[in-house]
N, C-alpha and C positions, 0 to 999 in steps of 0.2 A: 714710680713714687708719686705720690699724690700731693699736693701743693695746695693749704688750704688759704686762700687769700683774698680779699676783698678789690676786685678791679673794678675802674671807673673810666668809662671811653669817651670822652668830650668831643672827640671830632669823627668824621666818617672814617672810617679804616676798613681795606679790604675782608673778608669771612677769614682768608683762610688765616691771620694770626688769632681771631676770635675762637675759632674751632682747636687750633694748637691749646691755647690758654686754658678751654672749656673739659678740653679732654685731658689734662694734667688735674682739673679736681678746683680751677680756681674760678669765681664765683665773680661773673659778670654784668656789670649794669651797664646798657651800651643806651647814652645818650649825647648823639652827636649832634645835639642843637640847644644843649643845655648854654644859661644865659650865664654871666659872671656873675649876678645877683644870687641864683639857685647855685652855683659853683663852691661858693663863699658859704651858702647855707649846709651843703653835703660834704663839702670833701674830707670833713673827719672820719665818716663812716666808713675811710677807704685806706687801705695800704699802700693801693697802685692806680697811679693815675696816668692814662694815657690819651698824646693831645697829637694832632698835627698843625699846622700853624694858625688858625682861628683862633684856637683859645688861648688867654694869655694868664701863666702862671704865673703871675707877679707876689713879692713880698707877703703881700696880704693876702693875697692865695696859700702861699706857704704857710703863713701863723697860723693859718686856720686849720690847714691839715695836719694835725695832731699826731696823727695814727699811722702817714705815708710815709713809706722806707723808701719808694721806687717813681720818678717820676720819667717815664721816655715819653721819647716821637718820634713819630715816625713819618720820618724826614730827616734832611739832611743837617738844616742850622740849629742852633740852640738861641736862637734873640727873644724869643718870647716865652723862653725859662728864665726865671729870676738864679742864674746857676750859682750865684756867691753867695746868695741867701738859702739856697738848696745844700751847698756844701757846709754850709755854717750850723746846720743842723742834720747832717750827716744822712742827707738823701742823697740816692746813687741817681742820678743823672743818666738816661742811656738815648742813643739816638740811632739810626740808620743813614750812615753816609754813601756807604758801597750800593747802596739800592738806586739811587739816583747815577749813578754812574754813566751810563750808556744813552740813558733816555736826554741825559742833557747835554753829550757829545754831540749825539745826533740832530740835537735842536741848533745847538750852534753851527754844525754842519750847512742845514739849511737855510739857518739865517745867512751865512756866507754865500749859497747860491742865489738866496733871493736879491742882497745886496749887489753882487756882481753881475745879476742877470735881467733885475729890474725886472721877475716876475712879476711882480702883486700889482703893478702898475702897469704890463702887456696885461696881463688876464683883466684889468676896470679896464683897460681903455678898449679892446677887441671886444667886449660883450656890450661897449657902449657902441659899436659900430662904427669903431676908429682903426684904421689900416696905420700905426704907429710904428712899422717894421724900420725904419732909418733913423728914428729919433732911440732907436733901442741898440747901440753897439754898446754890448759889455766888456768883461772881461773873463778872462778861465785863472780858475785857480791853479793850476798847475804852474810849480816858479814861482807863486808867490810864498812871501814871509808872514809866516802865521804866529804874532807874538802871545805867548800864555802867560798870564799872569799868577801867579799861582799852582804851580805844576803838583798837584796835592791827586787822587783819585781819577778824579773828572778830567784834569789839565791834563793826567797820563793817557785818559783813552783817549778824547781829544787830540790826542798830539799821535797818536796810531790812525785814529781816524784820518787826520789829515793829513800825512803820510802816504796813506794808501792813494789819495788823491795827488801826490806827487811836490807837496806842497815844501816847503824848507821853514822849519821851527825854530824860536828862539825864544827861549823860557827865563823868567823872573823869578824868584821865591826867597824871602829870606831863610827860609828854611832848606839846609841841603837838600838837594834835591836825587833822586834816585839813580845810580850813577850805571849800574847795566840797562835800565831805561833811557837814561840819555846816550849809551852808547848802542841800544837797539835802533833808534830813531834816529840819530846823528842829530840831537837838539843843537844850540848854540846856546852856553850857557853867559850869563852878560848881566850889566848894570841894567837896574829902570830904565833911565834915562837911554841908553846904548837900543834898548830894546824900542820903546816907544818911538824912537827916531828911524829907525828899522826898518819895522813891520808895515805890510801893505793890509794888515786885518791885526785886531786885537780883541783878545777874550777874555775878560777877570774872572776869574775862579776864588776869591777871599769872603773872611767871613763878615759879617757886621762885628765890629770892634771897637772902642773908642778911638784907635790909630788909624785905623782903615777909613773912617768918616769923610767923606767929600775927599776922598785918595783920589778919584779922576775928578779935577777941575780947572779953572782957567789954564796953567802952568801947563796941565798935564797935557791936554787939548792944543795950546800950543806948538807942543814940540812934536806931534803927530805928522805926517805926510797930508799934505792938502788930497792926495787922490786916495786917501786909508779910511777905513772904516772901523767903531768901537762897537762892539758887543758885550752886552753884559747879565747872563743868565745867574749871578750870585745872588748879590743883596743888595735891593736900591738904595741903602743908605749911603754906598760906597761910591755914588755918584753927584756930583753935585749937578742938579738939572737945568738950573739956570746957564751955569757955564757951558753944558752941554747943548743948551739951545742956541746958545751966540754962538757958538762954533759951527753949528747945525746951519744957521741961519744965515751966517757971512761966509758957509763953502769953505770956510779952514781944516774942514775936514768932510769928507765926499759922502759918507751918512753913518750911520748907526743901526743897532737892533738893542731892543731892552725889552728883556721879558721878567722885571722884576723894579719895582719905584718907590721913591721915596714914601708914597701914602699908598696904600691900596684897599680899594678899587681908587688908580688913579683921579687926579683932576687936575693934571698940569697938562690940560686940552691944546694949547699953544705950543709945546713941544710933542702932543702925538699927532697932534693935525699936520704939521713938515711932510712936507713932500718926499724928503732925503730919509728918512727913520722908519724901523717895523717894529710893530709893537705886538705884545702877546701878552693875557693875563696869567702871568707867573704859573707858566704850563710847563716847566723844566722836566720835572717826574713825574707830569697829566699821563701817563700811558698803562696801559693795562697791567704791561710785565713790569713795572718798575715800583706800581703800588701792590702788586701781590707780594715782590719779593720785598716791599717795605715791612710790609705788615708780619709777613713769617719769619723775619733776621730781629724783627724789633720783638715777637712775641718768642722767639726762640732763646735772645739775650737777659730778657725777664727769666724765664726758666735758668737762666744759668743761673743769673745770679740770685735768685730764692736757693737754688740748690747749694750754693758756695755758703750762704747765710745758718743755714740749716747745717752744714755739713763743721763750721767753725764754734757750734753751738752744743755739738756733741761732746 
């Protein structure tokens, strides 16, 4: 069945949802370096507008798209969907959160080895022609308490990842949480507070919210293990950075990894220059398999839902 619709690609997204789209019959403008000035001037011409976190849908992006029934991303968060304003005018919203799955288990994985093994720091100091071998006693993660914040998708593979490593989990979520998955993993299901005090590693998995805003700060830093470590692959809003440098900075907690900040491309240079911190530019789903399969679940759920729209219309 052929889908005749007007699409508009604002960010780079892998071929293969382009070629899904192109061969349903729907009609493609792929510009992924379009500005919000040109954005604001085009997007009436379009039904379907599709962004990954560059471009920012805002309000005024919306009144302007006239004509858009479908706005996704592809990716995981929606913060740079105006979604209240989207629904207020009865566009469907779609995103890709199962795509990102695995690639950002895996990242948090690593960050846990680099943090307990003080790679990034043998690899500078041996290529600088420093024998640093007794200044470098780590740890193994095996035994330790790995707390997930957020046991949603990612917190589930995560939490099999770490397992497989021998590690013992202790999960947070206001939301119930999946109960033959906590009993495949043997998780420890528990308070915030219970869990933060815990864990020898911690991982947030939450989205950008108004409630979530500066969720890990002074308090929370705090009540952590002086020899524990936070990681945080979600959304830098959900961290308040300053608090997280004095704790960085006075050893109340042993380091961090953050692959995701309050501004980006960062500029809070004083907390990624730390000695104790890893940092990454918000490479959670940077991998080959995680933007192909972004791109084919987000351009396959557009297909759905033209076909639903169509089929209620009969």
């Amino acid at each position: 069945m052929s889908l005749v619709n007007n699409v508009l690609i604002c960010d780079p997204i892998d071929d293969i949802g382009i070629s899904i789209l192109s061969k349903k019959g729907l009609k493609i403008t792929n510009n992924p370096k379009i500005t919000t000035e040109d954005l604001l001037k085009e997007v009436g011409k379009y039904e379907i507008i599709i962004v990954r976190s560059r471009t920012k849908i805002t309000k005024q992006v919306i009144e302007a798209a006239k004509n858009v029934k479908i706005i996704a991303r592809v990716g995981v968060g929606l913060d740079n969907i105006d979604t209240e304003e989207a629904n207020k005018r009865q566009i469907s919203v779609l995103n890709s959160p199962e795509a990102a799955m695995n690639s950002v288990s895996e990242l948090v994985i690593g960050f846990m080895i680099n943090l307990s093994r003080k790679i990034l720091l043998a690899d500078a100091e041996t290529k600088k022609g420093n024998w640093i071998k007794n200044e470098l006693n780590g740890t193994e993660l095996r035994g330790k308490y790995l707390g997930i914040i957020g046991v949603g998708s990612i917190g589930r593979n995560l939490g099999r990842l770490a397992r497989s490593l021998r590690m013992n989990l202790i999960g947070y979520d206001p939301v119930p949480i999946d109960r033959e998955f906590v009993k495949e993993v043997g998780m420890i299901i528990t308070d915030l507070q219970t869990l933060v005090e815990s864990s020898d590693f911690i991982s947030c998995h939450v989205p950008s919210l108004p409630e979530t805003k500066n969720m890990f700060n002074d308090k929370f830093f705090a009540k952590m293990k002086s020899s524990a470590y936070f990681i945080n692959t979600s959304r830098g809003d959900v961290v308040d950075e300053d608090a997280l440098y004095d704790a960085l900075l006075n050893h109340r907690i042993a380091g961090a990894a953050l692959d995701v900040f309050q501004k980006e491309p960062t500029t809070n240079n004083r907390l990624i220059q730390l000695p104790n911190i890893i940092c990454s530019p918000h490479i959670g789903a940077q991998t080959k398999e995680a933007q192909e399969l972004a791109s084919n679940i987000i351009a396959e759920k557009i297909i759905q839902k033209l076909l639903e729209e169509k089929e209620n219309m009969m």
